[in-house]
N, C-alpha and C positions, 0 to 999 in steps of 0.2 A: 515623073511626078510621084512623091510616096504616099501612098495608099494608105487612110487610116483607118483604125474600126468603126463601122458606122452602124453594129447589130442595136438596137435599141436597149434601156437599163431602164425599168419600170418601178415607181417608189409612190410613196405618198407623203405629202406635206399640210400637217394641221395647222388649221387657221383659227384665229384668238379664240370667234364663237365656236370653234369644234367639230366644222367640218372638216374632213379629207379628201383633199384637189389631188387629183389623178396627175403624175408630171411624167416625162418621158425623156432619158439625156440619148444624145447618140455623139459620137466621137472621143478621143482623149483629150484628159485634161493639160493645161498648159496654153491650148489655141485659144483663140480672142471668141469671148462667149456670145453667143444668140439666144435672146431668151423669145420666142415664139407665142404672138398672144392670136388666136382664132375670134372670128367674126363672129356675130348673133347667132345662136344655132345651128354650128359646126363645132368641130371638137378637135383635139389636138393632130387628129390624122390628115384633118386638111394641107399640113406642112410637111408628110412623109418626103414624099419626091425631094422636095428643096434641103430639107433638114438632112436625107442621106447625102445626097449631092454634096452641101457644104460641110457635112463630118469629113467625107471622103477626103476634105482639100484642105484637112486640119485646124477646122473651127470645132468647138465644143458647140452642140444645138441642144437645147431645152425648152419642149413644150407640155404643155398643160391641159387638160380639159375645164375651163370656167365652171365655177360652180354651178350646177343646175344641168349641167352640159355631160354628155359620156360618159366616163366614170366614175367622176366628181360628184361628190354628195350632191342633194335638194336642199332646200331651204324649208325646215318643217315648217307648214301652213303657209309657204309657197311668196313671201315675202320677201320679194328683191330690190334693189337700190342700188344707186349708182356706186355707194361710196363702199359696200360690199366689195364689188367688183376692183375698185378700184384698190382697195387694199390688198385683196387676194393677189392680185400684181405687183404691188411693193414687195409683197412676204416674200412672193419666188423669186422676184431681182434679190430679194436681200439675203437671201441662199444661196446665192453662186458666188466660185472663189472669186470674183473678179465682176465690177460694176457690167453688167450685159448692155449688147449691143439689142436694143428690140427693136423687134420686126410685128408692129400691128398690122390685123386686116381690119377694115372696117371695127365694130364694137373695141378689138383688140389696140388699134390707134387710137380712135378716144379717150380710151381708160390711160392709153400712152401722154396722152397731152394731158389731162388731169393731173396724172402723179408727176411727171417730169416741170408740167407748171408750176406745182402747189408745193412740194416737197424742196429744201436746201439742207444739204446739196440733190440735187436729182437722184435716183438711184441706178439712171443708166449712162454711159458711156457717151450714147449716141442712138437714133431713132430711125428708123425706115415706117413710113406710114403710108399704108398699102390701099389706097384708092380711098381713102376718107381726109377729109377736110371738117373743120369747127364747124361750117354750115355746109346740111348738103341739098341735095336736088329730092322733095320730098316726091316724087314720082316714082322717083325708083326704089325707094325705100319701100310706099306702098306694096311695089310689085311684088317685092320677097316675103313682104307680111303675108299677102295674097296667097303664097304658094304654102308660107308656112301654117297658115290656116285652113286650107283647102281641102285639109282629108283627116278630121279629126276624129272619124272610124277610122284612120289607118292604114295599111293596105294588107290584103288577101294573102299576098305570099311575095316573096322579091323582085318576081315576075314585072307585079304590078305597080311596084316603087320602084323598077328602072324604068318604065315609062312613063310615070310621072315626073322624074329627074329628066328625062330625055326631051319630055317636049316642055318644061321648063327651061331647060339649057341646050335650044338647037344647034349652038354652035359646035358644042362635041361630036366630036366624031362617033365615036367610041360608047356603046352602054355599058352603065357598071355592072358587075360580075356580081353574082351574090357574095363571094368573097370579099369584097370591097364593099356590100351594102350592111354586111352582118356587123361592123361598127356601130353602122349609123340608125339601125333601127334594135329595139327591143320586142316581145313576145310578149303579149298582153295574158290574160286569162283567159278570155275568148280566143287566143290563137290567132289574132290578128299581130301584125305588125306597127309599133308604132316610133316615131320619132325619139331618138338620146335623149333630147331635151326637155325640162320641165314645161309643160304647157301650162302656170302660171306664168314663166316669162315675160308670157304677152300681153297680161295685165298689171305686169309691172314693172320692169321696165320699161318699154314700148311706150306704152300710153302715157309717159312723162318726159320719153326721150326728147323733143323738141324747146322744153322749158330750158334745157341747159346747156341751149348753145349760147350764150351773154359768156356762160360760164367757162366751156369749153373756148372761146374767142379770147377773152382773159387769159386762161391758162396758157395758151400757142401764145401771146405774146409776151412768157415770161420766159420761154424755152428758151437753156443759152446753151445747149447740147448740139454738135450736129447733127441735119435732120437731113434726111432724102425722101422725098414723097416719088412715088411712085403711082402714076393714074392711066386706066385701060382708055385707051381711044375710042372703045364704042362700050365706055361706062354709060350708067342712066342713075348713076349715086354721085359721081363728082364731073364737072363740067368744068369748061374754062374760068368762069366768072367765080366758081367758089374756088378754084385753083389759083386765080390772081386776088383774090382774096387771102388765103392764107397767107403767099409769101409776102401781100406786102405787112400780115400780121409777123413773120418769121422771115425777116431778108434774109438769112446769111443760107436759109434750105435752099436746097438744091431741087429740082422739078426734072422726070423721064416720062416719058410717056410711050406707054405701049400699045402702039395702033390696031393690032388686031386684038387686044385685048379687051373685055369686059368687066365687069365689077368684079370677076372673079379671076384675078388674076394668077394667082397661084396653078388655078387649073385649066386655066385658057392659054397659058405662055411659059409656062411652067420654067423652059430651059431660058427663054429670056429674061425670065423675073430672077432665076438665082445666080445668072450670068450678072447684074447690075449689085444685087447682094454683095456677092463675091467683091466685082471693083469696090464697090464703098467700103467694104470690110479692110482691102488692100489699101485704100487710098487715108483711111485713118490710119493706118499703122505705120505709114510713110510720116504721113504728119507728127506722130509723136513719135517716130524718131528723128526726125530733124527740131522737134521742139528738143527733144533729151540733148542732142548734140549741142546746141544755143545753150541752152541753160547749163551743162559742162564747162 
């Protein structure tokens, strides 16, 4: 197999009101592009693993940090909305040589069925939608708020934010390194550590997010893109009932399910989630070349 460069290429992309969304390419150009959208406060490192993995196998990956998110500006006076979001995801599909193949997590699939809904022509290729459905299981929702709100002093030193991630997430094996937490958290003035994310977020988006699932249901049933939903077997965000729901909003997606996986699946199954990637990425490109050959 040949090997391609997968070192990361770091830039910035202004968006009409003037912030600057932090983007990340890894692979050459020419392979079939991935544009990577990240979940509610996480940031575009969530996708390292997969995004090297499929540069390696000569896909182009592009991810982002969401505004409010990592390295991405704030919203002066901390004002967010959906339609924000979802624009800032138009701009960056609509920067790459080539309509992208996206890959949402949660928050990042939403804002996927928005634009791929609402927008003619779509401005992706095709859609992978990583454990989120137009309606979901508001329990588990609660529980990430729960944790995302739980230490709004921040923590002491990295020590103490890998055991709050730890028994948050007991299914890892593995605690993260401060090498891997020095993404995720910033240096306050007091010397504490606290979260990438704008903590306005949570008073704005959040506390609106359930008004627009009519809207988000709408939009998946305008999707004429292929889709593959992808959902963890021991999620507590998407269940069977919101998973046959979707496809009877989206017959022609396709449904995988990863049993040992949980809502996060990126980082609970990591070599399964970019092993199903990879086939859909293969399995369109078969398609449109025997569409090419038909239509010759």
């Amino acid at each position: 197999m040949r090997m391609f460069e997968v070192a990361p290429r770091t830039s910035r992309l202004k968006t009409p009101d003037g912030l600057q969304l932090a983007v990340e390419t890894r692979g050459a150009a020419g392979g079939p592009v991935l544009l990577f959208a990240h979940g509610f406060g996480q940031t575009r490192g969530a996708w390292s693993g997969s995004a090297t993995a499929l540069a390696a196998d000569g896909c182009q990956c592009v991810s982002f940090d969401s505004r409010g998110h990592g390295e991405s500006d704030r919203v002066p006076g901390g004002s967010y909305h959906i339609e924000q979001f979802a624009a800032d995801l138009a701009i960056v599909a609509a920067a790459q040589p080539e309509a992208p193949i996206l890959v949402g997590a949660s928050m990042g699939g939403l804002l996927g069925l928005v634009v791929a809904g609402e927008q003619r022509p779509a401005p992706f290729r095709a859609m992978v939608l990583v454990d989120i459905t137009p309606r979901w299981e508001t329990a588990g929702v609660e529980r990430i708020l729960a944790f995302m709100q739980a230490h709004p002093d921040g923590f002491s030193d990295y020590t103490h934010a890998a055991e709050a991630i730890a028994e948050y997430l007991p299914q890892r094996r593995e605690r993260k390194t401060e090498d891997q937490l020095r993404p995720l958290l910033r240096a306050g003035g007091d010397g504490r550590l606290r979260w990438h994310w704008d903590p306005a977020l949570l008073a704005g988006v959040v506390s609106d997010s359930e008004r627009y699932q009519p809207r988000l249901m709408a939009a998946a049933a305008k999707v004429d893109v292929p889709v593959l939903l992808l959902s963890g077997g021991r999620s507590d965000v998407v269940s069977r009932a919101t998973v046959e729901e979707f496809l009877q909003l989206v017959p022609h997606a396709r449904h995988v399910e990863l049993p040992a996986a949980t809502h996060m699946l990126a980082g609970d199954a990591n070599d399964a989630f970019t092993r199903e990637i990879a086939t859909f990425v293969r399995d369109l490109d078969r398609q449109d070349a025997r569409a090419g050959i038909a239509a010759g």
